[in-house]
C-alpha positions in Angstrom: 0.0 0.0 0.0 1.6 3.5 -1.1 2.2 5.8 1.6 2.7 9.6 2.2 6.2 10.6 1.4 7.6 12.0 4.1 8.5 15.9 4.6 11.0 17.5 4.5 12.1 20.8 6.2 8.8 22.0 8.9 6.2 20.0 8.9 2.9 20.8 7.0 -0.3 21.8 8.7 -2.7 19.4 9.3 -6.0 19.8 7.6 -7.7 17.1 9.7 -7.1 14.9 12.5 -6.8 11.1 11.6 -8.9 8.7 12.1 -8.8 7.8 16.0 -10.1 4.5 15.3 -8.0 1.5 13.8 -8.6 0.5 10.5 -10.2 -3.1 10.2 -8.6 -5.0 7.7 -10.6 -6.1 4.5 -10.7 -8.8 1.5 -7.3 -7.3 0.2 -4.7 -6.9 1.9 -3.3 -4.1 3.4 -6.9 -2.4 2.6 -8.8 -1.8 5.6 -12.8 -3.0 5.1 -14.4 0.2 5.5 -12.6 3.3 4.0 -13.4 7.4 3.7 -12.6 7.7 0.1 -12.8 11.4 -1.6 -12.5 10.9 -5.2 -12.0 14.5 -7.5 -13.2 14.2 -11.1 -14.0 17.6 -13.6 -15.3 14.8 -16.2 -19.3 14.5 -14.9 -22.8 14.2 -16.1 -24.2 15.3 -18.4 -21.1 14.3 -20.0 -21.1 11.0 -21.5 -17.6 9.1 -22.2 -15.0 6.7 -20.6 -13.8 8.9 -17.7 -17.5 9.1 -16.5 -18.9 6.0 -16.8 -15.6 4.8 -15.2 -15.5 6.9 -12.1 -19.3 6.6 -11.8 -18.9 2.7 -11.5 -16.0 2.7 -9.9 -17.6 4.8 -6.7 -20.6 2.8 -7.0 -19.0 -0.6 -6.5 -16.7 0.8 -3.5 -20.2 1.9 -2.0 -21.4 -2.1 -2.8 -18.0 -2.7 -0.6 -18.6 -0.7 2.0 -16.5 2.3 2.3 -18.1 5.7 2.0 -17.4 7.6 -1.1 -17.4 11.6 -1.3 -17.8 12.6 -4.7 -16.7 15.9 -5.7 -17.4 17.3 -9.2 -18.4 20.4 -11.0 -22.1 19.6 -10.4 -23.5 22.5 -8.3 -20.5 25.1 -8.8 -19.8 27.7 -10.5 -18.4 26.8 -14.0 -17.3 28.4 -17.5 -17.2 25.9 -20.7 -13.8 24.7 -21.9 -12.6 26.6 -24.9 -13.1 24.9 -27.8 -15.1 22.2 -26.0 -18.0 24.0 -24.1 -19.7 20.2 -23.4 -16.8 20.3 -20.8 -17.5 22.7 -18.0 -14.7 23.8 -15.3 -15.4 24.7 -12.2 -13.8 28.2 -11.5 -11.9 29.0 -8.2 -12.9 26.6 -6.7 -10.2 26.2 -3.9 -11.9 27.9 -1.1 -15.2 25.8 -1.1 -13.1 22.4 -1.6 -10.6 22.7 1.1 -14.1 23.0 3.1 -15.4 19.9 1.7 -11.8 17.9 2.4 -12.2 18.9 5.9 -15.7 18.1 6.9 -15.6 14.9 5.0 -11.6 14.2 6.6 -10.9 11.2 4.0 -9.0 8.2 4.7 -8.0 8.2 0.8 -7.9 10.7 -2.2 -7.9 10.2 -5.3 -7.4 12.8 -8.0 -9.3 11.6 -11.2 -8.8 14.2 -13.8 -6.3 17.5 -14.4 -9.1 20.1 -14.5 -9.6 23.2 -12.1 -11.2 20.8 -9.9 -8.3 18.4 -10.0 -5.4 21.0 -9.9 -6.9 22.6 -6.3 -7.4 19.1 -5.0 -3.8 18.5 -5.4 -2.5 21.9 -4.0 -4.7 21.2 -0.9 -3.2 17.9 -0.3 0.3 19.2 -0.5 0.0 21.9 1.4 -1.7 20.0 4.4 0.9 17.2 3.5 -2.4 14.7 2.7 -1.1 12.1 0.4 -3.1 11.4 -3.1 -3.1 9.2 -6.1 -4.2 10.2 -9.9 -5.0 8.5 -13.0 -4.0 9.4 -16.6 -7.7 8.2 -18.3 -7.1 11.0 -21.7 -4.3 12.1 -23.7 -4.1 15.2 -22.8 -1.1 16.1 -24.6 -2.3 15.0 -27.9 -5.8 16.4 -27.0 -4.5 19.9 -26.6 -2.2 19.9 -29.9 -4.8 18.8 -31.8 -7.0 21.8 -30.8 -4.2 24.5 -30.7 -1.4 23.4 -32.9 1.1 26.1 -32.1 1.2 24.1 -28.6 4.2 21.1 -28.8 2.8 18.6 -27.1 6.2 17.8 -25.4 5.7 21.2 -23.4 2.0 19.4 -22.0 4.0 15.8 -21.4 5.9 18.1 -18.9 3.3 19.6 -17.4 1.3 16.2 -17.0 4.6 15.3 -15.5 4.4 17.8 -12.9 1.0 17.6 -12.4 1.3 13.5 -11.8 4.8 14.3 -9.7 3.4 14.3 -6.2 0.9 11.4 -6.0 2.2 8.6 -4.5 0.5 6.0 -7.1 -0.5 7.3 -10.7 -3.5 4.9 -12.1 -3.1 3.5 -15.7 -5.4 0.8 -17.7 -3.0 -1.1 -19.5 0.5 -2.2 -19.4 1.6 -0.5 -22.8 0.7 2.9 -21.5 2.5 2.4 -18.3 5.7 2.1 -20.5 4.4 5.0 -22.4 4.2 7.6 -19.8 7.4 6.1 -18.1 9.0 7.2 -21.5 7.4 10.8 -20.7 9.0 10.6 -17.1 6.1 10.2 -15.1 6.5 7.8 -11.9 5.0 5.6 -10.0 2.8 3.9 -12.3 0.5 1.3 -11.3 -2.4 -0.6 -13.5 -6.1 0.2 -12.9 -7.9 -1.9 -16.1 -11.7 -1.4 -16.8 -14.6 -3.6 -16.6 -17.8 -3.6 -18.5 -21.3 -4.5 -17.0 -22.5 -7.3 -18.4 -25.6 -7.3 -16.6 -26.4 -3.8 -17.8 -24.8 -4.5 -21.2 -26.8 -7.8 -23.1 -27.9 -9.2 -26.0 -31.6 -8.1 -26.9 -32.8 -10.1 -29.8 -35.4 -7.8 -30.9 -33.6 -4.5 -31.0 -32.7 -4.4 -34.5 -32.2 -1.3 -35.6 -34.5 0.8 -39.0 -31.6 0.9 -41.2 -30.3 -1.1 -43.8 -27.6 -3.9 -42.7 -25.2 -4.3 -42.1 -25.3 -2.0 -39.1 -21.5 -0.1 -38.3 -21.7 1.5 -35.1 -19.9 4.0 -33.1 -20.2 5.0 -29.9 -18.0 8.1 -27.8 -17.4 11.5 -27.9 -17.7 13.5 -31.6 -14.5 15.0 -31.2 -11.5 15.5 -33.2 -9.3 13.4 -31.9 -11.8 10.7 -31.9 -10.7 10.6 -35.8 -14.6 9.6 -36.5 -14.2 10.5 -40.2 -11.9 8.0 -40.9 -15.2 5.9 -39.9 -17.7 7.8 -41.5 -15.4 8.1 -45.3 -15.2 4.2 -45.5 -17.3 2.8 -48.5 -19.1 0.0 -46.8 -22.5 -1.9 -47.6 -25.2 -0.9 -45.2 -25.7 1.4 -43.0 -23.3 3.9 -40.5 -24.8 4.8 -37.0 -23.1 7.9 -34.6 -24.4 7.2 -31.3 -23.1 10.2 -29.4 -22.4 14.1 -29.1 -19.7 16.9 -29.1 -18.5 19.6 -30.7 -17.7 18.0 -34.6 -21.3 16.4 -34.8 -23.0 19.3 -36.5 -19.4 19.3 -39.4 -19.5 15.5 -39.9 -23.5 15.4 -39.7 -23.6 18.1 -42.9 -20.7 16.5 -44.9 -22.1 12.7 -44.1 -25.8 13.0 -44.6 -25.9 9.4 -45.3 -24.8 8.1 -41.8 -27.4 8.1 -39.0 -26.5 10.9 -36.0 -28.5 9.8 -32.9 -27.1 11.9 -30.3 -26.1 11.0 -26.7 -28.4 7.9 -25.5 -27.7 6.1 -21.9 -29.5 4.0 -20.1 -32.3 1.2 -22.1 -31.8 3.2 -25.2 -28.1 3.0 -25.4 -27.9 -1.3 -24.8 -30.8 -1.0 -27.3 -28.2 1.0 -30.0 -25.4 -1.7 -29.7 -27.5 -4.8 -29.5 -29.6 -3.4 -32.6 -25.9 -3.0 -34.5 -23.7 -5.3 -36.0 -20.1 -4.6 -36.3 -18.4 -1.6 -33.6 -16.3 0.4 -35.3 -13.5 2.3 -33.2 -11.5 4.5 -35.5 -9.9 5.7 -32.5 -6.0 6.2 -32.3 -5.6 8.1 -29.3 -7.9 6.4 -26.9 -6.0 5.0 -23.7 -8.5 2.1 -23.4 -11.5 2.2 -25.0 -14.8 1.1 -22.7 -17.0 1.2 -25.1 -14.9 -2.3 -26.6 -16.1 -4.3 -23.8 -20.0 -2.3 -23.8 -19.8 -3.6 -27.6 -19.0 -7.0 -26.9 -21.1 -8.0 -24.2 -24.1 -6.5 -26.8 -22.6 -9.4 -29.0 -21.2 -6.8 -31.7 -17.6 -7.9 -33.1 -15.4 -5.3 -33.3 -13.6 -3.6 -36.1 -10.2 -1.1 -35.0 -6.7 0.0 -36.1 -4.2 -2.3 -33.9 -3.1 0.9 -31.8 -2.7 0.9 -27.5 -6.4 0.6 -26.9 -8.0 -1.4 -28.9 -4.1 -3.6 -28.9 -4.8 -3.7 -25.2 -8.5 -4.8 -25.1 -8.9 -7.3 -28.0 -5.3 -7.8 -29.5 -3.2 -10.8 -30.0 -2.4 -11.7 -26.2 -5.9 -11.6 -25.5 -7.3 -15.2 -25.5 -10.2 -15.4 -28.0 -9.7 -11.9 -28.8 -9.0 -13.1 -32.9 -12.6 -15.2 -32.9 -14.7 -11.6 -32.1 -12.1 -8.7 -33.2 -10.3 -7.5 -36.4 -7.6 -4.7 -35.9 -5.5 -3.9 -39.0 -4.2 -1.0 -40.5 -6.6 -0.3 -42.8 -10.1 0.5 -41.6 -12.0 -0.9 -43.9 -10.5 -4.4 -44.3 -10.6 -4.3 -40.3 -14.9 -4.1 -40.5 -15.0 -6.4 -43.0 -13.4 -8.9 -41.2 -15.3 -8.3 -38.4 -18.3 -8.3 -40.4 -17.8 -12.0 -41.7 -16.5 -12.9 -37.9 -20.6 -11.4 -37.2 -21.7 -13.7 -39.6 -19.5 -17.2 -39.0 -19.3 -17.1 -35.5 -16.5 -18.6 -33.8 -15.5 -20.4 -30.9 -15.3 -17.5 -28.6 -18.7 -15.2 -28.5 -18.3 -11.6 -27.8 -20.3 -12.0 -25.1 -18.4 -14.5 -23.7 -15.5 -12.4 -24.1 -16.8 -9.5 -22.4 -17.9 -11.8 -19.2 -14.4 -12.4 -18.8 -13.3 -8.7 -17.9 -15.5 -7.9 -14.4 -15.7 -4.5 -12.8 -15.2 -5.6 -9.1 -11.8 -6.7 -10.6 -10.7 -3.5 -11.3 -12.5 -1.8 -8.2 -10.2 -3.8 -6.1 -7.2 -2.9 -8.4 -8.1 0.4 -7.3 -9.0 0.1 -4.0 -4.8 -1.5 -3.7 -3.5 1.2 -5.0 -4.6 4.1 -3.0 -2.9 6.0 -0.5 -4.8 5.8 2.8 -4.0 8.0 5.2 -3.3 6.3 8.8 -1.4 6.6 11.9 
């Protein structure tokens, strides 16, 4: 179990008291059984995508474990969209208020989700009152950023992601790959965090076919640049394209591909209902550090069509047992959803549901739950 570093030169001021009572130990060890965990995210509802769903489940199945989750996110503050990406919403100044909430809520365990204005005054709070923290890297933020403002090098962001990561004691990562990425990039004290998928939320529903000619290519995620949906949506293929999603390219790519099928952001019934009605997921992705939506696909039963990039490599490459039975990656695009078309139609030995069932959630809760930094005398 990480713990805080010690200081050096005088000590900081305490913010809270610990705990008086000892920490019972739990099913892992090291863990106590019922923790205060504070976990800081600027990615939130209404925002649909991987960092959300993640940290929503995430808290939700540390709550089905017992420990008491504080949540604290944009919702209810005062907030200014994100240039270029006004779906986003920041939360401005909003130190004051949050060293208030750390201190009535006195957490066993922080964790630092996201590198937002939410996320930066999180973790100048905990070093100034010397309260030790982890992170995660869940977006490419360096490529993110360039891609939007171009005249930024994205080696002057890997520093600052550097220096924002610096001080936590464990910084939370999905796949192995990336952990030797962001080594590369100098950041430390990497640990794995993978994802999970739902499979009792995400089924099979054999009537949910979907109006549209078939085959049926879906995509699900952000409409974003540096999704690199176009590379989708330019493809000649037989059937029909679905966007299943929002952001700020949809209204560009809606006008230029009139043809594809733009249904907006679903959740809930009517987004199972979108995958199970598909056929083939497309992920055109090359950015992506994971992907969630792979494993959403697959327990739908949808094979899965992607460039063999970290991601999709991770989720449903070669080391993955069964992965070549419901999952083309190559190169090119198109020869990638063909393949996965025929694997729709000639099933194999391994189902994409079966697959999915494979990768739990609780798994990685308790990958997460190991890593954290608690706080203790």
């Amino acid at each position: 179990m990480p713990q805080n570093p010690p200081a050096s030169g005088k000590p900081r001021p305490r913010l809270y008291p610990r705990r008086s009572e000892p920490l019972q130990p739990g099913p892992i060890p090291g863990v106590a059984a019922r923790l205060k965990i504070l976990i800081v995210t600027d990615a939130w509802t209404p925002q649909v995508n991987g960092v959300v769903r993640t940290v929503q489940i995430t808290a939700g199945d540390l709550r089905a474990l017992g420990h008491d989750v504080k949540m604290i996110t944009p919702e209810g503050r005062f907030t200014l969209p994100m240039p270029t990406y006004p779906e986003i919403r920041l939360a401005v100044l909003p130190g004051r208020a949050l060293t208030r909430e750390i201190k009535a809520f006195a957490p066993d365990a922080v964790h630092i989700a996201t590198e937002g204005s939410l996320g930066l005054a999180a973790r100048r709070i905990c070093i100034k009152h010397g309260i030790a923290f982890t992170t995660a890297f869940h977006t490419r933020f360096a490529e993110y950023v360039h891609a939007r403002f171009p005249f930024v090098p994205e080696k002057w962001m890997w520093r600052w992601l550097a220096w924002f990561h610096g001080p936590a004691t464990a910084v939370m990562v999905a796949t192995q790959s990336l952990k030797r990425e962001l080594a590369g990039h100098g950041l430390k004290n990497l640990r794995i965090w993978s994802r999970g998928v739902d499979v009792e939320r995400f089924h099979p529903i054999a009537d949910a076919r979907q109006p549209h000619a078939a085959p049926v290519w879906l995509y699900v995620g952000r409409v974003a640049i540096e999704k690199n949906i176009e590379a989708f949506l330019a493809l000649d293929l037989p059937g029909t394209k679905v966007i299943v999603g929002d952001g700020p390219a949809r209204a560009a790519l809606e006008k230029k591909y009139p043809h594809a099928k733009f249904l907006g952001a679903l959740s809930g019934e009517p987004l199972v209902r979108a995958y199970a009605g598909s056929d083939v997921f497309v992920f055109p992705s090359r950015t992506d550090t994971f992907g969630l939506v792979l494993l959403e696909a697959l327990a739908c039963g949808l094979t899965v069509a992607a460039y063999p990039v970290e991601g999709p490599r991770d989720v449903v490459g070669p080391d993955a047992p069964g992965a070549s039975d419901v999952a083309a990656l190559d190169t090119d695009l198109k020869a990638a959803c063909l393949k996965a078309w025929e694997l729709k139609q000639n099933p194999r030995a391994h189902s994409p549901r079966a697959f999915a069932e494979a990768h739990s959630w609780r798994a990685c809760t308790l990958q997460f739950l190991s890593n954290l930094a608690v706080e203790k005398d």
